[in-house]
DOKOL-772707 format. One record per residue (C-alpha): z, y negated, x; residue in three letters. Coordinates in Angstrom, 1 decimal, decimal comma. Last residue first. Example, Ala and Ser with C-alpha at 12.3 -4.5 7.8 and 13.67 -1.06 7.14 Angstrom:
% residues 2
{pt {7,1 1,1 13,7} 'ser'}
{pt {7,8 4,5 12,3} 'ala'}
***
This chain:
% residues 281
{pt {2,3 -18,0 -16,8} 'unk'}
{pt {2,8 -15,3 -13,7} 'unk'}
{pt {0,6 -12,5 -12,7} 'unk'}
{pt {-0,4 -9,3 -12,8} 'unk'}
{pt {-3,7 -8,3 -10,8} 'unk'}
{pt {-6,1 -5,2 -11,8} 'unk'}
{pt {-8,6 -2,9 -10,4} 'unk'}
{pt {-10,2 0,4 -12,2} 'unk'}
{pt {-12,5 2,4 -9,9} 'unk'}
{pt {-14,4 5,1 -12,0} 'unk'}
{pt {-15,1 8,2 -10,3} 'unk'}
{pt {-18,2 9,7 -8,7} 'unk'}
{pt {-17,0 12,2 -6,8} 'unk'}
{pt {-13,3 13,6 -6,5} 'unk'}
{pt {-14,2 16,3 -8,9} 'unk'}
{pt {-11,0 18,9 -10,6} 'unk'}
{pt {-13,0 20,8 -13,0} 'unk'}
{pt {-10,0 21,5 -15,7} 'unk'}
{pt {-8,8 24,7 -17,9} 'unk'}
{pt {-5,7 24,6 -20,3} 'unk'}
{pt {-6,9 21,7 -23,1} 'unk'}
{pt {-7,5 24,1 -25,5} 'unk'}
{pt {-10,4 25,9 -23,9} 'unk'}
{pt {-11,5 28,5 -26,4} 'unk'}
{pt {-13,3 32,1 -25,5} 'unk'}
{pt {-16,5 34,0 -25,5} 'unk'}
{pt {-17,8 33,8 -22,4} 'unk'}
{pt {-20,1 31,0 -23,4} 'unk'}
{pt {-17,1 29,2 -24,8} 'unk'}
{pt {-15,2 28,7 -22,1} 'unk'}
{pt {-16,9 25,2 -21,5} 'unk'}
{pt {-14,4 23,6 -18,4} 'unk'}
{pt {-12,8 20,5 -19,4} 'unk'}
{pt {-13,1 17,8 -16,5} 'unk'}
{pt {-9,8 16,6 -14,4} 'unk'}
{pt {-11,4 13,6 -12,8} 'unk'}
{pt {-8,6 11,1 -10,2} 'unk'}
{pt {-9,7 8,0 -11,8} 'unk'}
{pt {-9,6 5,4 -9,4} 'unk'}
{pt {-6,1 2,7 -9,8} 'unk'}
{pt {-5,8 -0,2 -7,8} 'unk'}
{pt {-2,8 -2,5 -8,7} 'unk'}
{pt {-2,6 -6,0 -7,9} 'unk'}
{pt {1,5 -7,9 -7,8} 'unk'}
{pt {2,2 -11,2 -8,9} 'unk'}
{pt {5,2 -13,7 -7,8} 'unk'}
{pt {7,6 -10,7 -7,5} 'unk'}
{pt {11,3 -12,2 -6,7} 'unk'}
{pt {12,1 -12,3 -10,4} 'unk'}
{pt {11,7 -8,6 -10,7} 'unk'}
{pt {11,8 -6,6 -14,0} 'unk'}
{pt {9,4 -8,2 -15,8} 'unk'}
{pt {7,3 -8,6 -13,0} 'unk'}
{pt {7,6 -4,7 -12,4} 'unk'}
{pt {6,9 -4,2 -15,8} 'unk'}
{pt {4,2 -6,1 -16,1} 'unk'}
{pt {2,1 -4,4 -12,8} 'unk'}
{pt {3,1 -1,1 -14,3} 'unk'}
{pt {2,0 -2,2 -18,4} 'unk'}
{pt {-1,2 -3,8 -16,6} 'unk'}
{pt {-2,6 -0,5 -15,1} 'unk'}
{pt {-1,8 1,4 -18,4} 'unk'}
{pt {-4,0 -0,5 -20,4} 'unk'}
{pt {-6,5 -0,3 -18,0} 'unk'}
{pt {-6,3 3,2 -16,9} 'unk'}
{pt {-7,4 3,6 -21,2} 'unk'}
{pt {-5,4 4,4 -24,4} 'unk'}
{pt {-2,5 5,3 -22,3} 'unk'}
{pt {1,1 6,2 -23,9} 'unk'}
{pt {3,5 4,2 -20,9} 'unk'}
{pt {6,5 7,1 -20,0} 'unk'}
{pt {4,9 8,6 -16,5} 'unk'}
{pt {3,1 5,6 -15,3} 'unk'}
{pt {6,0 3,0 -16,4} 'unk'}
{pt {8,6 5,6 -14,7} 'unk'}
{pt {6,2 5,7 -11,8} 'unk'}
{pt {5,8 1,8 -11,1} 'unk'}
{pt {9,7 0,6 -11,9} 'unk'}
{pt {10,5 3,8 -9,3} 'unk'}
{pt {8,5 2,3 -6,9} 'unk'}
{pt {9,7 -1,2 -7,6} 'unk'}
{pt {13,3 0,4 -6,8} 'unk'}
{pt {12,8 1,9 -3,8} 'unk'}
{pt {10,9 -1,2 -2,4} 'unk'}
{pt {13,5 -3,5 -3,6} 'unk'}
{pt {16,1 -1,7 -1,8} 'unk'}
{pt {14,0 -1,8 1,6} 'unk'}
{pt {13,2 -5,0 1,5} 'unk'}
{pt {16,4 -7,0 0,7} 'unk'}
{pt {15,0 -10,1 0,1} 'unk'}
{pt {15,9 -13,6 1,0} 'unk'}
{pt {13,0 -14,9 1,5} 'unk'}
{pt {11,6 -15,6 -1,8} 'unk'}
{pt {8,2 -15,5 -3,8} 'unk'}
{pt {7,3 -12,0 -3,1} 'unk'}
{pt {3,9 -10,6 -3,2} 'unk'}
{pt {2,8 -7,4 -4,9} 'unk'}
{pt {0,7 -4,6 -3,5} 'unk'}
{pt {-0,8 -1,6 -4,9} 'unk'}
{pt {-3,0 1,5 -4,5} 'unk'}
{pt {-2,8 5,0 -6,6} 'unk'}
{pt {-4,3 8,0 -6,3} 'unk'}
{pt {-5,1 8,5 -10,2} 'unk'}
{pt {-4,6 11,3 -12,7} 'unk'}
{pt {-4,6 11,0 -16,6} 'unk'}
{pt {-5,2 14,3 -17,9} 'unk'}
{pt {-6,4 14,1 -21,4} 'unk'}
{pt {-5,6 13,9 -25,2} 'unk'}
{pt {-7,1 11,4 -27,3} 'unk'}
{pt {-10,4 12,3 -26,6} 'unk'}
{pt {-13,9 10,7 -26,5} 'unk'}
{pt {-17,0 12,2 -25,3} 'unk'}
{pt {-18,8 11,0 -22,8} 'unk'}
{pt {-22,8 11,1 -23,0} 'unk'}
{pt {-23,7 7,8 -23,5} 'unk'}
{pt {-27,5 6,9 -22,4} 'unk'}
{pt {-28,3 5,9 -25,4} 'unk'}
{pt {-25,3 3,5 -26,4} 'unk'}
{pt {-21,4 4,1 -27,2} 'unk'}
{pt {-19,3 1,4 -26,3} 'unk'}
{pt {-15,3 2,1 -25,9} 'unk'}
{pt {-13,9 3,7 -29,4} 'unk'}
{pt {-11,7 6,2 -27,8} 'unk'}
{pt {-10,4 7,1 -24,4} 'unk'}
{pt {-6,8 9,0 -24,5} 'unk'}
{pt {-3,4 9,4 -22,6} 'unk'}
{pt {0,1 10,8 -23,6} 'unk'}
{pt {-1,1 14,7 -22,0} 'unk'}
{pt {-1,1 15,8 -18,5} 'unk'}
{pt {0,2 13,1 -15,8} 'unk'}
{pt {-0,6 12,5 -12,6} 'unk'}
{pt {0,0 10,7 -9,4} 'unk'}
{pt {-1,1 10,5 -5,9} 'unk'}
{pt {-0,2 7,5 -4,2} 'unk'}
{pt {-2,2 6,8 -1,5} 'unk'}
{pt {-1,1 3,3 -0,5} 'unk'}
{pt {1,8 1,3 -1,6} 'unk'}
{pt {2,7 -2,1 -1,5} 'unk'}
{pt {4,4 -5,1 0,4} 'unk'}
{pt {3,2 -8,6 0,5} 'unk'}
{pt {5,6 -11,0 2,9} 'unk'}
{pt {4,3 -15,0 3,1} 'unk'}
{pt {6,1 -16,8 6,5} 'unk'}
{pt {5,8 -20,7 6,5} 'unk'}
{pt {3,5 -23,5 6,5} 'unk'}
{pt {2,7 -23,6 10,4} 'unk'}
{pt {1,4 -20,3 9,7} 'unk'}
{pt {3,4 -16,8 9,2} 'unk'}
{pt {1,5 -14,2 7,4} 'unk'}
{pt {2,9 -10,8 6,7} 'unk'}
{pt {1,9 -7,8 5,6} 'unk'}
{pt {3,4 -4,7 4,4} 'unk'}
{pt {2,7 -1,1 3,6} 'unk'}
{pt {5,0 2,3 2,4} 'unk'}
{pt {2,3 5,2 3,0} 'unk'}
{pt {1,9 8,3 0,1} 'unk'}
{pt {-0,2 11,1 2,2} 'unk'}
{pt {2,4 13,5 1,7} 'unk'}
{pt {6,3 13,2 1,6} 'unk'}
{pt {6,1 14,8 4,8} 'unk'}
{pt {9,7 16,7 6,2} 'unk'}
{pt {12,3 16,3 8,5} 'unk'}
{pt {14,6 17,8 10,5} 'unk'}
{pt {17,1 16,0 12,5} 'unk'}
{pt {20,5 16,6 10,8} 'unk'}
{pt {19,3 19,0 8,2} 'unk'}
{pt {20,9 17,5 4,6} 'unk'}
{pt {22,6 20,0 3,1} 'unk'}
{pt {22,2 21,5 -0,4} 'unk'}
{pt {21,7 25,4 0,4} 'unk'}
{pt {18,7 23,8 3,1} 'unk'}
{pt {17,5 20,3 3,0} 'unk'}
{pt {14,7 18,8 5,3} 'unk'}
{pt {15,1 15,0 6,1} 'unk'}
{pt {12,3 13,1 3,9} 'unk'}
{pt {9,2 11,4 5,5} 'unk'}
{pt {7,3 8,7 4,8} 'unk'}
{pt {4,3 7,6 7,3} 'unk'}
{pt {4,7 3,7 7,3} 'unk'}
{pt {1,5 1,0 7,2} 'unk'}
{pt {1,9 -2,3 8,7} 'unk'}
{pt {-0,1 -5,1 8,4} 'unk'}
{pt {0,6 -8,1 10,5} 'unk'}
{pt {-1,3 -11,8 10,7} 'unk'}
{pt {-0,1 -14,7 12,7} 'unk'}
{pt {-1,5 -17,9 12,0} 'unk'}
{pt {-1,7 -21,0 14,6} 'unk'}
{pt {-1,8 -19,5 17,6} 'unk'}
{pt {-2,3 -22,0 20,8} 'unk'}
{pt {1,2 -22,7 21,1} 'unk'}
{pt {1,8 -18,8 22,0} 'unk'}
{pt {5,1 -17,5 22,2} 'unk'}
{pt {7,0 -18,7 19,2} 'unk'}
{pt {3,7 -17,4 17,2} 'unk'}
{pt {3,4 -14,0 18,7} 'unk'}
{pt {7,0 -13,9 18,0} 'unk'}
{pt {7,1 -15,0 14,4} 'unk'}
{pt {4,5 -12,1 13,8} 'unk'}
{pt {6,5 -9,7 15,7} 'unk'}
{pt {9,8 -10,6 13,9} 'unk'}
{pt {8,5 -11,0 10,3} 'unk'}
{pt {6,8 -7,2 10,5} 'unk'}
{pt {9,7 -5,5 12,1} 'unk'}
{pt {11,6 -7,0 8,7} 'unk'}
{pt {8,4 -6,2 6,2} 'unk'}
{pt {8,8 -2,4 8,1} 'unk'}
{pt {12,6 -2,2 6,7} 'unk'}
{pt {15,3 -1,4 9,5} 'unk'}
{pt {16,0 -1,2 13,3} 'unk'}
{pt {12,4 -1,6 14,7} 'unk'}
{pt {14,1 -5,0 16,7} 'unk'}
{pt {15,4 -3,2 19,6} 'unk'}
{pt {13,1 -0,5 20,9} 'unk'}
{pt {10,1 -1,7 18,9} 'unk'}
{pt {10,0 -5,2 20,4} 'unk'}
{pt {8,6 -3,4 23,8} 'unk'}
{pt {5,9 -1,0 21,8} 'unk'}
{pt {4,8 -4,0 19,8} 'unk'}
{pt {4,5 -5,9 22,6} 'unk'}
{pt {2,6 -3,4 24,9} 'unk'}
{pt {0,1 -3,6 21,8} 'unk'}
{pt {-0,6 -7,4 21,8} 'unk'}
{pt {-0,2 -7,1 26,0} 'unk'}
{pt {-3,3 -4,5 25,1} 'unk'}
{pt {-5,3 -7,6 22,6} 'unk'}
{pt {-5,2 -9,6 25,8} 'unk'}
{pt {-3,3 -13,1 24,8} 'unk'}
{pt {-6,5 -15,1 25,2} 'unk'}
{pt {-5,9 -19,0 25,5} 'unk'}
{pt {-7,1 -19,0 29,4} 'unk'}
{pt {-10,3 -16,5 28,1} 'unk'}
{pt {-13,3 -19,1 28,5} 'unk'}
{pt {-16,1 -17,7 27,8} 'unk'}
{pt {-17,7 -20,8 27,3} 'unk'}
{pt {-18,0 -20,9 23,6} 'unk'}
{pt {-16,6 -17,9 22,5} 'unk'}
{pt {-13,6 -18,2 24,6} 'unk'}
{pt {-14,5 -21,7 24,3} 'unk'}
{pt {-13,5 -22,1 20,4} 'unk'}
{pt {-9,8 -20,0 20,6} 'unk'}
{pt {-7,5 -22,6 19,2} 'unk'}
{pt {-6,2 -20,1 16,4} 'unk'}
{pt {-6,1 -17,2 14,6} 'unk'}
{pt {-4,3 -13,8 15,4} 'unk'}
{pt {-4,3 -10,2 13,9} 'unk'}
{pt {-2,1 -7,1 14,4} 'unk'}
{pt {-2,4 -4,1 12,8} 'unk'}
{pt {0,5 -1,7 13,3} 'unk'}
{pt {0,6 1,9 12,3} 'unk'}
{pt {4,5 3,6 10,9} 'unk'}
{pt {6,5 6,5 12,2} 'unk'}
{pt {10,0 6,1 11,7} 'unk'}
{pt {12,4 9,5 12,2} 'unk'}
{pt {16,7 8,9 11,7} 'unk'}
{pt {18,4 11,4 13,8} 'unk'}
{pt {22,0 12,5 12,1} 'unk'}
{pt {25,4 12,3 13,2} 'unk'}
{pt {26,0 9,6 15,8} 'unk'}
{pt {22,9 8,0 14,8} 'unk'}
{pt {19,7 8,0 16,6} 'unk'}
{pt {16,8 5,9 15,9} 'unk'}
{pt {13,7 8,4 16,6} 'unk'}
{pt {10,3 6,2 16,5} 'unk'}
{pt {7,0 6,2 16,7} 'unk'}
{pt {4,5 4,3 17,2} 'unk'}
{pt {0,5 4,2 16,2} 'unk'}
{pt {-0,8 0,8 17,5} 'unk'}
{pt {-3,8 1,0 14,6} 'unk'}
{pt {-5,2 -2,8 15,6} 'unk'}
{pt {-5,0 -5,2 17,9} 'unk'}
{pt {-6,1 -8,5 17,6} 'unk'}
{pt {-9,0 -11,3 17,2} 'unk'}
{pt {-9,9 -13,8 14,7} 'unk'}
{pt {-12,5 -16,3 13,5} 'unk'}
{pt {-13,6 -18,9 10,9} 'unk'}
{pt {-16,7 -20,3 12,1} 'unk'}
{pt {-17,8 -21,8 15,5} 'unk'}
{pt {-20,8 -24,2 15,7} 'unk'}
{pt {-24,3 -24,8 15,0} 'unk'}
{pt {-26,1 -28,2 14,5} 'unk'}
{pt {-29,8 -27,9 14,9} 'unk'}
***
């Protein structure tokens, strides 16, 4: 029997860091979670157990930590590029560099319209992401969103979708659409200016959400994902993942009075999951 080593990888992952970069007249707050992932000629560590190709997965973390200080300066795709070009330049053996990182947001604190110095606070659960490949090939930079929690009350509707015997939905033309949003796009050029472009793909995304008249998640999945595309030449496709976040009617009428559209069940369980990627020609 022939057996041998499969695909395989090893690394380091949630390195939680954070980070004060201090200006001389305001404290700037970073707090982001590295994943850190490494392919390569590593056969007889399984093999043999042979560990002379191993870079320890806690020198991984130490280097993330130690890069930090200097090279954490800017956009999390930019920290991203440098470690995983480092953990290439410095081990022959690696032959694809994988990092993801995920960053907390946070928004300085502002009191009778000025900005507190060095106080901040969350923007939530919403997380700015990246991740970055770099092989012998070159260096590919997704970014995205995770956990974005939006909603809007009225300009969406489900009609005419298949009705059998075990339907019970009803349709509407006017309902809460609410989903906690997921998405990543992939850029087609280096020369990027990461954070601008996130700010401004963000917006692309809500502004489509909030203005786009839904007849279905679907529809109104693929109007984000093409307008950012439209909007972007440097976005070679970008994947949206959109659950429905259930606001239910609540019956009124056994006590007597009318629910127009006021009074909601909010359930988090079950809910549909409604995936989509945008692309290019």
């Amino acid at each position: 029997m022939n057996i041998r080593l499969g695909k395989n990888a090893y690394g380091k992952n949630a390195v939680n860091l954070s980070k004060i970069i201090r200006h001389q007249d305001y404290h700037e707050f970073r707090q982001i979670s590295v994943n850190v992932s490494l392919q390569g000629d590593f056969e007889t560590a399984h093999t043999l157990g042979d560990n002379s190709k191993i870079l320890a997965t806690d020198t991984q973390k130490n280097t993330v930590y130690i890069l930090a200080k200097e090279h954490f300066t800017g956009s999390i795709e930019e920290f991203a590029i440098y470690l995983a070009n480092f953990f290439i330049a410095h081990n022959p053996q690696v032959s694809v560099a994988t990092v993801d990182i995920e960053e907390h947001l946070y928004t300085q604190m502002q009191f009778g319209g000025k900005v507190h110095p060095h106080a901040y606070i969350s923007s939530g659960n919403e997380k700015h992401t990246t991740t970055v490949v770099k092989n012998i090939n070159g260096t590919k930079v997704k970014s995205g969103i995770k956990d974005l929690l939006i909603l809007k009350t009225t300009d969406s509707g489900f009609v005419g979708y298949i009705k059998e015997p075990y339907t019970s939905l009803k349709e509407t033309t006017d309902r809460i659409l609410a989903t906690q949003c997921e998405t990543e796009w992939e850029y087609n050029d280096a020369n990027i200016d990461y954070t601008d472009s996130f700010k401004d793909i963000r917006e692309t995304l809500l502004k489509t959400f909030a203005f786009h008249k839904s007849l279905s998640v679907q529809q109104t999945l693929y109007a984000m994902g093409e307008a950012v595309l439209k909007a972007y030449d440097k976005v070679k496709e970008i994947s949206l993942i959109m659950p429905n976040k259930h606001h239910i009617p609540f019956n009124l009428e056994p006590f007597g009075m009318e629910n127009k559209n006021e009074i909601f069940v909010a359930t988090d369980e079950p809910y549909g999951y409604i995936t989509g990627t945008v692309v290019r020609g």
